[in-house]
mmCIF file of the N, C-alpha and C atoms, coordinates in Angstrom:
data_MODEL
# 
_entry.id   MODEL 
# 
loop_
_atom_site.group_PDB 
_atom_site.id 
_atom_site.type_symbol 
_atom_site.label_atom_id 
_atom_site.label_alt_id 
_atom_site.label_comp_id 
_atom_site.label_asym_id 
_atom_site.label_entity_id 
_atom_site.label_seq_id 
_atom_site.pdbx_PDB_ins_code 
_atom_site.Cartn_x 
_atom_site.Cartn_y 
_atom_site.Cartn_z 
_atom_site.occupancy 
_atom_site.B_iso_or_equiv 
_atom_site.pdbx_formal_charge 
_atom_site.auth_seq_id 
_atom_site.auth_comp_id 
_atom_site.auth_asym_id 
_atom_site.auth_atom_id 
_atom_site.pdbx_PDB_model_num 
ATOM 1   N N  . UNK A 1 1  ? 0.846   -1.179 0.000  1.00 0.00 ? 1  UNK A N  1 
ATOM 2   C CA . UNK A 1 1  ? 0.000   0.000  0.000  1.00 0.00 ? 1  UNK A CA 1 
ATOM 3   C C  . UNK A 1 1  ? 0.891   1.240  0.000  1.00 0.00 ? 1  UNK A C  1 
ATOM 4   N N  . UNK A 1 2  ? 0.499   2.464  -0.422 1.00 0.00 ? 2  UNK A N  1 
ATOM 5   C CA . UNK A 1 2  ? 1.001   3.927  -0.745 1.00 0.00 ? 2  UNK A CA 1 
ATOM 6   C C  . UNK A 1 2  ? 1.080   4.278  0.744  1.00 0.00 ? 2  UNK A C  1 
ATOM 7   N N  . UNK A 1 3  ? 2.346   5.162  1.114  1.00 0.00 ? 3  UNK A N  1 
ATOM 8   C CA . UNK A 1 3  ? 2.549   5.413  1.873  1.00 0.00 ? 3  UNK A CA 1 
ATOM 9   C C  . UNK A 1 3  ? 2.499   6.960  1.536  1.00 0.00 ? 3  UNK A C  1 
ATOM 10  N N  . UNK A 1 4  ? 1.590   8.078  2.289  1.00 0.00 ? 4  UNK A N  1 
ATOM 11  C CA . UNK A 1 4  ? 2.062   9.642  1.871  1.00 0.00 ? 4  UNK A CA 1 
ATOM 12  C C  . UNK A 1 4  ? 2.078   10.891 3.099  1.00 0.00 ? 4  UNK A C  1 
ATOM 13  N N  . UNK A 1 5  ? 3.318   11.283 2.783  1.00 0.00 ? 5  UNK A N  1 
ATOM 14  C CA . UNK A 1 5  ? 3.681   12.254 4.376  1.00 0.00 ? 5  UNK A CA 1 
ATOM 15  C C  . UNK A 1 5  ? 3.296   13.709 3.480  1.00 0.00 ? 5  UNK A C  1 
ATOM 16  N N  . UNK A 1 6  ? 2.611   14.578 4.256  1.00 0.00 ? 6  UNK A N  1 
ATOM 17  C CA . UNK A 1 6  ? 1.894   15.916 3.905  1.00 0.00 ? 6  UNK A CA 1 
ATOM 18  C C  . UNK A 1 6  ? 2.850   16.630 4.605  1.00 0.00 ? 6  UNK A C  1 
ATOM 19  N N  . UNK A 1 7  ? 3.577   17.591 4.034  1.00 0.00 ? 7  UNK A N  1 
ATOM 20  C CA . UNK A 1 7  ? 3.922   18.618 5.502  1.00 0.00 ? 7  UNK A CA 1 
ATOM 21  C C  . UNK A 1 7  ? 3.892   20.088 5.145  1.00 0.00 ? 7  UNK A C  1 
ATOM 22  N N  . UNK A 1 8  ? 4.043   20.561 5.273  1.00 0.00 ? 8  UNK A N  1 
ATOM 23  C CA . UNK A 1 8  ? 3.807   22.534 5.387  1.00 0.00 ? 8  UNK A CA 1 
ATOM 24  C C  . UNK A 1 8  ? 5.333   22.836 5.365  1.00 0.00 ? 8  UNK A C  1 
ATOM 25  N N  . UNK A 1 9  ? 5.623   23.737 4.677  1.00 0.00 ? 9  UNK A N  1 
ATOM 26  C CA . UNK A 1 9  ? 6.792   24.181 4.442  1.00 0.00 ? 9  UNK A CA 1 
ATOM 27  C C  . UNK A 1 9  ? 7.120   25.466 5.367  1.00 0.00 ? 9  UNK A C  1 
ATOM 28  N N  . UNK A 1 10 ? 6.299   26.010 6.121  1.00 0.00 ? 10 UNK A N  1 
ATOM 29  C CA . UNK A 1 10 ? 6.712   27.120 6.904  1.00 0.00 ? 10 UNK A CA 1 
ATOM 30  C C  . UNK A 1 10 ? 7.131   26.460 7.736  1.00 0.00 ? 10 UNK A C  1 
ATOM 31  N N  . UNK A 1 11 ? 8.457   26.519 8.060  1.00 0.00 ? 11 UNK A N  1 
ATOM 32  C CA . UNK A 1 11 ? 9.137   26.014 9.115  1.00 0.00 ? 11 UNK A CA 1 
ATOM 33  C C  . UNK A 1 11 ? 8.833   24.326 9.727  1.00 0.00 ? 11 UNK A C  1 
ATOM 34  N N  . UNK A 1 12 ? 8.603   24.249 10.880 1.00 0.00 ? 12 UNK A N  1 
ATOM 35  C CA . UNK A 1 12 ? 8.437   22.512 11.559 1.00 0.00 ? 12 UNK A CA 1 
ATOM 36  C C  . UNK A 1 12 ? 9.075   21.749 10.676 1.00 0.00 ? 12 UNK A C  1 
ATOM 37  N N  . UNK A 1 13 ? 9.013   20.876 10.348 1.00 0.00 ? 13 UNK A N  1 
ATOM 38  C CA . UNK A 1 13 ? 9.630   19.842 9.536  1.00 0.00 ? 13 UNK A CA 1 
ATOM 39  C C  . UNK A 1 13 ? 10.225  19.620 7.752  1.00 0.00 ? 13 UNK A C  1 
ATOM 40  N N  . UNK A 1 14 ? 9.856   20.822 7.516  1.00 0.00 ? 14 UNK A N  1 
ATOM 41  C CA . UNK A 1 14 ? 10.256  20.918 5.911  1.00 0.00 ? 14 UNK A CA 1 
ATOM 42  C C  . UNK A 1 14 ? 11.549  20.198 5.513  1.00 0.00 ? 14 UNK A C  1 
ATOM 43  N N  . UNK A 1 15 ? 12.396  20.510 6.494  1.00 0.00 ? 15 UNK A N  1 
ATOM 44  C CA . UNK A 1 15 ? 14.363  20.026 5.750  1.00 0.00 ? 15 UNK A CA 1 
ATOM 45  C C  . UNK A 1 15 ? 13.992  18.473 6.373  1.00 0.00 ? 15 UNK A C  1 
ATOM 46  N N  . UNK A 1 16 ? 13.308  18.423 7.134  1.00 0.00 ? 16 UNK A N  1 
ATOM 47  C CA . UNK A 1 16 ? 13.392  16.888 7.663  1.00 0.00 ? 16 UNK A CA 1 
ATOM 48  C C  . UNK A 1 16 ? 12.422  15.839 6.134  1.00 0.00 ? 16 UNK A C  1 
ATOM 49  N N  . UNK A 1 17 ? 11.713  16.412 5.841  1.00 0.00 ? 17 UNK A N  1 
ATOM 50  C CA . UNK A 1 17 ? 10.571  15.974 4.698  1.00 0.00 ? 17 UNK A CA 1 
ATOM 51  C C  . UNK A 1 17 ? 11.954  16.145 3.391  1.00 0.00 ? 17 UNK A C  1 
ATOM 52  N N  . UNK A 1 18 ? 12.155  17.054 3.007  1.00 0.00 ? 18 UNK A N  1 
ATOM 53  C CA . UNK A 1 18 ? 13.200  16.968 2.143  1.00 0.00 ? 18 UNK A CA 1 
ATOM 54  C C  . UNK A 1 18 ? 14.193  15.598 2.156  1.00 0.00 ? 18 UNK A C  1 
ATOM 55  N N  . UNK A 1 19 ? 14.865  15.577 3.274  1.00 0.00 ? 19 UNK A N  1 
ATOM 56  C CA . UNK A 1 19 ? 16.167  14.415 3.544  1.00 0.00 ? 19 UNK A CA 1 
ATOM 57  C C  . UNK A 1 19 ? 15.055  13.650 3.499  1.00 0.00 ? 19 UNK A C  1 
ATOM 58  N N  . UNK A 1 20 ? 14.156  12.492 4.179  1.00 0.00 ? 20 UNK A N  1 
ATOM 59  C CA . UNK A 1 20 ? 13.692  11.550 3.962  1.00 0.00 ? 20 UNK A CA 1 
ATOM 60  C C  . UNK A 1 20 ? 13.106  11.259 2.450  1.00 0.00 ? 20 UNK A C  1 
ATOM 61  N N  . UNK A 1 21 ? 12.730  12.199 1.491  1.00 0.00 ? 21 UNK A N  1 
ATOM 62  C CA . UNK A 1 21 ? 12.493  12.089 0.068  1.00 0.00 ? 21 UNK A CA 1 
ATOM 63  C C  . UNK A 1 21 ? 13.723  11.650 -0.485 1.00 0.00 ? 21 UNK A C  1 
ATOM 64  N N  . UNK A 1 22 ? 14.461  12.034 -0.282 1.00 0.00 ? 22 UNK A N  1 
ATOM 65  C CA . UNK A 1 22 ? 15.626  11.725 -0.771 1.00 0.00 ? 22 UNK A CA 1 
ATOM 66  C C  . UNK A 1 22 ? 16.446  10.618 -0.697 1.00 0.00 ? 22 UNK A C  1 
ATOM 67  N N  . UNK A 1 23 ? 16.449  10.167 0.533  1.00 0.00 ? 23 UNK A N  1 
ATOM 68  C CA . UNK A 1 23 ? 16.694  9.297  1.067  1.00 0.00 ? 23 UNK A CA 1 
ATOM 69  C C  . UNK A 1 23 ? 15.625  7.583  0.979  1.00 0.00 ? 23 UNK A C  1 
ATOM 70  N N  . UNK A 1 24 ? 14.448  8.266  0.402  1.00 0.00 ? 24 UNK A N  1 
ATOM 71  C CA . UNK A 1 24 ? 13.400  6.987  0.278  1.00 0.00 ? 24 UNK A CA 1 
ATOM 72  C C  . UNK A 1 24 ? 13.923  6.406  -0.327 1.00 0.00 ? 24 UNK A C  1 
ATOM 73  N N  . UNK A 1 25 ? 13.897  4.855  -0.920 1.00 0.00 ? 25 UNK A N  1 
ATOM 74  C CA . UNK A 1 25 ? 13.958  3.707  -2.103 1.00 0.00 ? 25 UNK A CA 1 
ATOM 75  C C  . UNK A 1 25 ? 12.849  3.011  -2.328 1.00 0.00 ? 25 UNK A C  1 
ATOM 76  N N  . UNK A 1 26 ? 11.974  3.511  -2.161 1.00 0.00 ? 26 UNK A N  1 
ATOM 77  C CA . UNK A 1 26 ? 10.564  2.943  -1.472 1.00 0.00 ? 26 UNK A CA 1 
ATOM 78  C C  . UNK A 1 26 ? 9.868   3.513  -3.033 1.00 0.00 ? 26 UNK A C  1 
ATOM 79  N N  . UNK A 1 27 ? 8.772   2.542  -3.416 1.00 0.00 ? 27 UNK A N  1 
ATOM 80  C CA . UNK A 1 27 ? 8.672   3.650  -4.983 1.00 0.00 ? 27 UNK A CA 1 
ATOM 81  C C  . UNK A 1 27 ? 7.062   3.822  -4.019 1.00 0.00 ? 27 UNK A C  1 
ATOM 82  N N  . UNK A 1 28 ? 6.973   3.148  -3.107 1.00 0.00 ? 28 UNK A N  1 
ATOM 83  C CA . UNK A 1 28 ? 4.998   3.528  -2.634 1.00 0.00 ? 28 UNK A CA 1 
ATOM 84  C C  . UNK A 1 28 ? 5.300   4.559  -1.126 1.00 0.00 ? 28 UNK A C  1 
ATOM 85  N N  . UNK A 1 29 ? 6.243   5.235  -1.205 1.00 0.00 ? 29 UNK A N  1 
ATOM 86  C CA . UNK A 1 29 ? 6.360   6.182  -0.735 1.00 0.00 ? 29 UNK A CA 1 
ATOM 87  C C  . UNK A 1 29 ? 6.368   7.424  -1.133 1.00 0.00 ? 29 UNK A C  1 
ATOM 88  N N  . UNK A 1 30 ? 5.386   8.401  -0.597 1.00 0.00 ? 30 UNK A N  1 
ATOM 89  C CA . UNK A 1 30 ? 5.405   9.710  -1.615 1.00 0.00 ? 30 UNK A CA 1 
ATOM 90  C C  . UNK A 1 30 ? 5.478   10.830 -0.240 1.00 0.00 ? 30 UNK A C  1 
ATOM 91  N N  . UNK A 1 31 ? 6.050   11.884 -0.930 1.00 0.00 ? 31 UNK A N  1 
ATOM 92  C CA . UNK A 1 31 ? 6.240   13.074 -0.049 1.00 0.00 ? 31 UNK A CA 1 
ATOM 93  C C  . UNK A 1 31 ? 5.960   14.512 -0.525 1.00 0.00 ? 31 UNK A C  1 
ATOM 94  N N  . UNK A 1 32 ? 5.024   15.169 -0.029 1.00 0.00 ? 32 UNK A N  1 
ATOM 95  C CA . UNK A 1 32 ? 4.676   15.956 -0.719 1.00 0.00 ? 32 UNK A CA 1 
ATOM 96  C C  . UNK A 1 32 ? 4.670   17.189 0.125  1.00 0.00 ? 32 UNK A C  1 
ATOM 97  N N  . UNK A 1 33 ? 5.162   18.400 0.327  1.00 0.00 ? 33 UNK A N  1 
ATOM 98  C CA . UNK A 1 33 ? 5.597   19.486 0.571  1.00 0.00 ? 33 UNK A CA 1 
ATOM 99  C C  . UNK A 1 33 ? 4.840   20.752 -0.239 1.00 0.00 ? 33 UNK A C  1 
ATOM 100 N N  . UNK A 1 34 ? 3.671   21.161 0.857  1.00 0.00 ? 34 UNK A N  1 
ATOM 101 C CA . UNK A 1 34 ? 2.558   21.896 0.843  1.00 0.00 ? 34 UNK A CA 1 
ATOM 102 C C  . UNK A 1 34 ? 3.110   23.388 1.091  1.00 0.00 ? 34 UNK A C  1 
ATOM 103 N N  . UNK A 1 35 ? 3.088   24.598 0.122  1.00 0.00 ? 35 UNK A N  1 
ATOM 104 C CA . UNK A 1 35 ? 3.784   25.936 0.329  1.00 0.00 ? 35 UNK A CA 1 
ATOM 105 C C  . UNK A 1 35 ? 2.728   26.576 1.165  1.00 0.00 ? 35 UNK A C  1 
ATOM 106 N N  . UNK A 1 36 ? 3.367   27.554 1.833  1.00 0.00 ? 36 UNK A N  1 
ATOM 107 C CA . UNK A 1 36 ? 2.506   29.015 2.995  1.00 0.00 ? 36 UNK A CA 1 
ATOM 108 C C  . UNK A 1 36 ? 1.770   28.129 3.891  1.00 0.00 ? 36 UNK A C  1 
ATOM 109 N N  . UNK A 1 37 ? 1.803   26.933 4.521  1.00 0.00 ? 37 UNK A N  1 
ATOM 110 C CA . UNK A 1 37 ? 1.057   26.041 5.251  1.00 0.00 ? 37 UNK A CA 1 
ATOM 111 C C  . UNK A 1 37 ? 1.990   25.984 6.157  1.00 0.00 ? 37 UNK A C  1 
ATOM 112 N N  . UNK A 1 38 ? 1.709   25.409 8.111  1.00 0.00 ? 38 UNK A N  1 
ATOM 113 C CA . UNK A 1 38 ? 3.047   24.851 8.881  1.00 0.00 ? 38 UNK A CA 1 
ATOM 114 C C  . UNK A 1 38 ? 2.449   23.520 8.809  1.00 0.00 ? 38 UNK A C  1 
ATOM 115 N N  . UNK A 1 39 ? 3.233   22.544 9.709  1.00 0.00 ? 39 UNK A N  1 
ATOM 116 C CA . UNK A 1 39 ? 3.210   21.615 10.307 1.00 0.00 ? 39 UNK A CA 1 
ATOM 117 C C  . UNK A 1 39 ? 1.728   21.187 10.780 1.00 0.00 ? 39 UNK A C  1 
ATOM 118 N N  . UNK A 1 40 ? 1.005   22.158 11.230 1.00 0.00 ? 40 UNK A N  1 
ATOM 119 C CA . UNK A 1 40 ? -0.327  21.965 11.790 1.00 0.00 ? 40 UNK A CA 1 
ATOM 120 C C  . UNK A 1 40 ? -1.340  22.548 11.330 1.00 0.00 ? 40 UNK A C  1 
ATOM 121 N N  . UNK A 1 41 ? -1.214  23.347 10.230 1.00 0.00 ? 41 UNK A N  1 
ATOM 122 C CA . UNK A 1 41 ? -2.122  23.660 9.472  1.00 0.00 ? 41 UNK A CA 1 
ATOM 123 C C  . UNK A 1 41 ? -2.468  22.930 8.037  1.00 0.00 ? 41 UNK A C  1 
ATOM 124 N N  . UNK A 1 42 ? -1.846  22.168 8.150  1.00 0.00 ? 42 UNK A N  1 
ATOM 125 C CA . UNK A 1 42 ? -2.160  21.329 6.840  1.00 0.00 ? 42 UNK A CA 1 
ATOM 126 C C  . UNK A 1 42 ? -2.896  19.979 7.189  1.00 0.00 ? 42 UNK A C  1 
ATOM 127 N N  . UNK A 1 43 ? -2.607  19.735 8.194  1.00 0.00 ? 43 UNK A N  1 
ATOM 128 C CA . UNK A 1 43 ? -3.185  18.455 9.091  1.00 0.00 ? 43 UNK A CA 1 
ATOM 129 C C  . UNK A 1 43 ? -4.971  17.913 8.362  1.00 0.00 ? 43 UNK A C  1 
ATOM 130 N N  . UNK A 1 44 ? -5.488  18.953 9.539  1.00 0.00 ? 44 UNK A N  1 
ATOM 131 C CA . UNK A 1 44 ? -7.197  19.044 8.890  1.00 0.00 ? 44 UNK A CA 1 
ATOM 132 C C  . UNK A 1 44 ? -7.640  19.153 7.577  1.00 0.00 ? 44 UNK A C  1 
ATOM 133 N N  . UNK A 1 45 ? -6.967  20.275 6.332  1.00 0.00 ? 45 UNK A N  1 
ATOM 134 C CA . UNK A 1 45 ? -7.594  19.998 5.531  1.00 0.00 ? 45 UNK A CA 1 
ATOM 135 C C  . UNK A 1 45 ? -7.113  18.790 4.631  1.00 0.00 ? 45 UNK A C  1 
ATOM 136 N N  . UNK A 1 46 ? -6.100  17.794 4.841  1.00 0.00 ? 46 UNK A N  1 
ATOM 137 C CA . UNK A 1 46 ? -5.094  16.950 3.919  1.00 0.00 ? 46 UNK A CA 1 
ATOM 138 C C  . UNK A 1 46 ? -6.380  15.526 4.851  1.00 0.00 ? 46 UNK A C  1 
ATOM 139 N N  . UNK A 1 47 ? -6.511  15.867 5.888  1.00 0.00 ? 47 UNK A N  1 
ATOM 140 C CA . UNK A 1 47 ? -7.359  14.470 6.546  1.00 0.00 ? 47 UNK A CA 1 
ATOM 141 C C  . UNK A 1 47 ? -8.847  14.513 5.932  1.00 0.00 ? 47 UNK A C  1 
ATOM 142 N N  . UNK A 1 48 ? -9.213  15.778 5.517  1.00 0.00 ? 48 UNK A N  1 
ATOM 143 C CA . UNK A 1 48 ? -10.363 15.672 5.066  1.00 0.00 ? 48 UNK A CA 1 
ATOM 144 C C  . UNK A 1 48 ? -10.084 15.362 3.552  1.00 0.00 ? 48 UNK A C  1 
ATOM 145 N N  . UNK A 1 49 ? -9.256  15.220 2.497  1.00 0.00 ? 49 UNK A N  1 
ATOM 146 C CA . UNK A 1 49 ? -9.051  15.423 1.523  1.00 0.00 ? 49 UNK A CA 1 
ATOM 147 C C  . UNK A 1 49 ? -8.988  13.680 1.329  1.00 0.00 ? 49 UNK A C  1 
ATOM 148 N N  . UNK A 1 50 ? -8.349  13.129 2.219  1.00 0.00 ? 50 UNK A N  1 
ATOM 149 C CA . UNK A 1 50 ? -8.034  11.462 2.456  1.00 0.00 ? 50 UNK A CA 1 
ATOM 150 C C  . UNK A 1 50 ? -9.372  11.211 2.590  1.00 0.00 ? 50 UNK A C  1 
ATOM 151 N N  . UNK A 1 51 ? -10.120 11.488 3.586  1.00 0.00 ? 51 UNK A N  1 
ATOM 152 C CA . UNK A 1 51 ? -11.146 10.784 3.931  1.00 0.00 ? 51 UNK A CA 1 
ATOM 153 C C  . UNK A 1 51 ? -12.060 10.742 2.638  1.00 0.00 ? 51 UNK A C  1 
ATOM 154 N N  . UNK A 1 52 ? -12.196 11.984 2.089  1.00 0.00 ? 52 UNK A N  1 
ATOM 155 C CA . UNK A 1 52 ? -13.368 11.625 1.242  1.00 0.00 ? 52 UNK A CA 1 
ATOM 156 C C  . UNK A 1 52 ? -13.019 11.100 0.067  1.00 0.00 ? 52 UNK A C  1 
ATOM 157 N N  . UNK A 1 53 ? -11.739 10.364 -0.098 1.00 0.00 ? 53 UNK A N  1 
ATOM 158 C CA . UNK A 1 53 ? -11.051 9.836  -1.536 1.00 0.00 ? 53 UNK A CA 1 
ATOM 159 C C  . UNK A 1 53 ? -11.205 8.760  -0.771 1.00 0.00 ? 53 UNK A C  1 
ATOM 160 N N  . UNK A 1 54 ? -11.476 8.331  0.329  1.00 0.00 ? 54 UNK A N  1 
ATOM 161 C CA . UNK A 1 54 ? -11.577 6.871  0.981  1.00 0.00 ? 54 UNK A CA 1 
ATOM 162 C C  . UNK A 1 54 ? -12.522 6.696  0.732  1.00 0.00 ? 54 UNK A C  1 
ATOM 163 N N  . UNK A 1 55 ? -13.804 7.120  1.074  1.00 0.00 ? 55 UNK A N  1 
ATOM 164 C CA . UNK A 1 55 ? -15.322 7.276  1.238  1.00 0.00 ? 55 UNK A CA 1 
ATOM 165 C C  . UNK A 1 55 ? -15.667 6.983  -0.147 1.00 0.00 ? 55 UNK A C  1 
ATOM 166 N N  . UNK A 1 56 ? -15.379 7.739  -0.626 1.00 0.00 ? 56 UNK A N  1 
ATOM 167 C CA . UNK A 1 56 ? -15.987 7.682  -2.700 1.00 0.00 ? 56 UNK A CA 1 
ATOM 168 C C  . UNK A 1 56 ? -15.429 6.275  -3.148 1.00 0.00 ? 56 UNK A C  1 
ATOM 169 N N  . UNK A 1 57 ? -14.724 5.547  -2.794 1.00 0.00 ? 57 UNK A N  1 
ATOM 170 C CA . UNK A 1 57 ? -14.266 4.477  -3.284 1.00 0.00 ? 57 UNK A CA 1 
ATOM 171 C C  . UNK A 1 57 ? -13.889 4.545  -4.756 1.00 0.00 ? 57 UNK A C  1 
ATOM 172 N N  . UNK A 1 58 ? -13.322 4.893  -4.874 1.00 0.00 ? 58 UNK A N  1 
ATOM 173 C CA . UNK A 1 58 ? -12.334 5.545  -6.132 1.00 0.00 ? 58 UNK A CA 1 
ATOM 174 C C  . UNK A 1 58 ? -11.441 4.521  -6.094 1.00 0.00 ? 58 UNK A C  1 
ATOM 175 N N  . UNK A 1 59 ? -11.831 3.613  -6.707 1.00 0.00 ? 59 UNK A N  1 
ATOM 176 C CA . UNK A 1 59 ? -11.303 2.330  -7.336 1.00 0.00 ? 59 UNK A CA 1 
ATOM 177 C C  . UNK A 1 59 ? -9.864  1.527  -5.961 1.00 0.00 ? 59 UNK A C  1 
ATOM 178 N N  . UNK A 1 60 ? -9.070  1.006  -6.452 1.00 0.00 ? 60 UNK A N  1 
ATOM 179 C CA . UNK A 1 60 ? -8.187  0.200  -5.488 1.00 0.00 ? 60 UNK A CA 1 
ATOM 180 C C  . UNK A 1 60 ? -7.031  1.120  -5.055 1.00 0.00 ? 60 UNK A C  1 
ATOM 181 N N  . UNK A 1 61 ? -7.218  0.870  -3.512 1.00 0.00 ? 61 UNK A N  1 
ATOM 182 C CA . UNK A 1 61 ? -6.501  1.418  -2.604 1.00 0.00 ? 61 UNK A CA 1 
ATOM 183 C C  . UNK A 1 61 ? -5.331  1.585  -2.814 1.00 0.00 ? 61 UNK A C  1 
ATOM 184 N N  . UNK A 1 62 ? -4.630  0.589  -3.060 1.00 0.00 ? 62 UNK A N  1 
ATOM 185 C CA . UNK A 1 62 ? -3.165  -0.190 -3.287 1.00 0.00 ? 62 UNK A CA 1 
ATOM 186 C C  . UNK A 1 62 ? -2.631  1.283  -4.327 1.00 0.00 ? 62 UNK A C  1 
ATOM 187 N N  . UNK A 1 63 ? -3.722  1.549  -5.223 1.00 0.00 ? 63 UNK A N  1 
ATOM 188 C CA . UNK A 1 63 ? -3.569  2.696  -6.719 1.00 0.00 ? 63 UNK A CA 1 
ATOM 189 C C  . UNK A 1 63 ? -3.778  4.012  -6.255 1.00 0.00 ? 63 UNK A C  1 
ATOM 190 N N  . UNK A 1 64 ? -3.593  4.293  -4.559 1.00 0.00 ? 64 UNK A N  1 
ATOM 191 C CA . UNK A 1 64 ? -4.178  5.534  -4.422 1.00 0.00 ? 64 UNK A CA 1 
ATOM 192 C C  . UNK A 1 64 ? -3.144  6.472  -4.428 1.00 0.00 ? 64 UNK A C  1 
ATOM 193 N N  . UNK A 1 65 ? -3.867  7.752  -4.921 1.00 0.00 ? 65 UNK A N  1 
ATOM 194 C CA . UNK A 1 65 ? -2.372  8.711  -5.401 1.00 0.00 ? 65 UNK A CA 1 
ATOM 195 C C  . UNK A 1 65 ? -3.244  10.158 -4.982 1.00 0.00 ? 65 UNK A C  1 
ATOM 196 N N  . UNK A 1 66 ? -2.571  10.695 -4.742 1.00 0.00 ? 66 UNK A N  1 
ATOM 197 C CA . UNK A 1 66 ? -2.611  12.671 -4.500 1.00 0.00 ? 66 UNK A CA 1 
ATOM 198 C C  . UNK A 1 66 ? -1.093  13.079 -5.086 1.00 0.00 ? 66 UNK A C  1 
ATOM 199 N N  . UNK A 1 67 ? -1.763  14.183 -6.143 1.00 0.00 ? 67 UNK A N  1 
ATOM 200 C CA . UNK A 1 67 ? -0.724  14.692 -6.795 1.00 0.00 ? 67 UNK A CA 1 
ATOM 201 C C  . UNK A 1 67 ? -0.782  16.039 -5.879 1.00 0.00 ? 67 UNK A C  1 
ATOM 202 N N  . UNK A 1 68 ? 0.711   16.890 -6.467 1.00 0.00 ? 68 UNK A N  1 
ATOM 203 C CA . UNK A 1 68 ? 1.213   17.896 -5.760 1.00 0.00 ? 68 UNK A CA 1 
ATOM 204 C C  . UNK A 1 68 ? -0.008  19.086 -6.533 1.00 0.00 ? 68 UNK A C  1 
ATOM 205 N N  . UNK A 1 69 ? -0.149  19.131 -7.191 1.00 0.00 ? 69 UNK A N  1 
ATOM 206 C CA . UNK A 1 69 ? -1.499  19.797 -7.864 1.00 0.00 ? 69 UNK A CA 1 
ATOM 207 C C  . UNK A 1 69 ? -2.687  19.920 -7.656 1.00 0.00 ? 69 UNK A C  1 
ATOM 208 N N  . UNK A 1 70 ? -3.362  18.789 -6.913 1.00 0.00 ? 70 UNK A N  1 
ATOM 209 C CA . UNK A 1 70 ? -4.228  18.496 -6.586 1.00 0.00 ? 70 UNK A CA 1 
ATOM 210 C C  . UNK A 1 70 ? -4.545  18.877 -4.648 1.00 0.00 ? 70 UNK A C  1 
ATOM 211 N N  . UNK A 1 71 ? -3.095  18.894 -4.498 1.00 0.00 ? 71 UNK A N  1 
ATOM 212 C CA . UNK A 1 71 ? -2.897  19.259 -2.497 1.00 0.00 ? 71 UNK A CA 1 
ATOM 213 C C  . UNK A 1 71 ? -2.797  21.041 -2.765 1.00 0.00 ? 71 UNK A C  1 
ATOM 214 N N  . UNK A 1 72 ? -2.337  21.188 -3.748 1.00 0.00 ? 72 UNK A N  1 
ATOM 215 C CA . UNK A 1 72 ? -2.122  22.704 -3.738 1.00 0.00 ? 72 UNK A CA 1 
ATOM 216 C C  . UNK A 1 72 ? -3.538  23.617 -4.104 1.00 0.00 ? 72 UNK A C  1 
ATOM 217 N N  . UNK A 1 73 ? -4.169  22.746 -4.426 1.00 0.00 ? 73 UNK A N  1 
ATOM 218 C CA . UNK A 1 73 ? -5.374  23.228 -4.736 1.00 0.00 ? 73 UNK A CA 1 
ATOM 219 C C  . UNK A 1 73 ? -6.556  23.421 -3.264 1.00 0.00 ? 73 UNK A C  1 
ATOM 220 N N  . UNK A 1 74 ? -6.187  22.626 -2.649 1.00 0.00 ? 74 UNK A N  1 
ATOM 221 C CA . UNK A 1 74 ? -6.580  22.726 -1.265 1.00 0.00 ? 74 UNK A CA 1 
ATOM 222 C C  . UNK A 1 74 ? -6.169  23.930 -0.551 1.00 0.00 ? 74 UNK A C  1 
ATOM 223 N N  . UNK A 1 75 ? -4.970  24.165 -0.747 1.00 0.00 ? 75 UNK A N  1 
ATOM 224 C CA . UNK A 1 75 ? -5.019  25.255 -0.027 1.00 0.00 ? 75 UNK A CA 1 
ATOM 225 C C  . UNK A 1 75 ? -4.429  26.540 -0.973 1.00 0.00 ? 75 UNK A C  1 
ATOM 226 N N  . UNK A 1 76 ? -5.548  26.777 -1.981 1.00 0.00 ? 76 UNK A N  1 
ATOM 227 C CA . UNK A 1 76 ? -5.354  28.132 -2.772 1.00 0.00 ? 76 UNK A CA 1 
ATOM 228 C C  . UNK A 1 76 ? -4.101  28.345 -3.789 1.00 0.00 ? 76 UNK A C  1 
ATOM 229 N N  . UNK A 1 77 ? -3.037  27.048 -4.005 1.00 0.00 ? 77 UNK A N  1 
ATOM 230 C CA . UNK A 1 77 ? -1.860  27.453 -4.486 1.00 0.00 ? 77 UNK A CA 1 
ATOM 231 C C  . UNK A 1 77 ? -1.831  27.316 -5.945 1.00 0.00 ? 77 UNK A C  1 
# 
């Protein structure tokens, strides 16, 4: 199954999200780095964004994907 870490680039964890991208070998690992958001403001709307791509059942799990386009759109970018 897809593994995907959300984080906010204002400060908290950004360089830490960077090195672990980098560092992945994992191809069902994705990392995606949300601009003008922190650490805790991206939380709520990225859980609501999951949930209802869970809910709709939008075909097999295993295939589930959020593009960087699609998160940025969440929050105005």
């Amino acid at each position: 199954m897809p593994v995907f870490v959300f984080e906010g680039m204002e400060g908290g964890n950004a360089a830490a999200l960077a090195d672990r991208a980098r560092a992945s070998t994992n191809p069902l690992a994705h990392f995606l780095a949300i601009p003008n958001v922190d650490h805790f403001s991206v939380l709520a709307p990225m859980n609501e964004l999951i949930a209802e791509t869970l809910v709709s059942g939008k075909g097999d799990l295993s295939k589930l994907a959020f593009t960087q386009d699609e998160v940025n759109l969440i929050f105005g970018r």
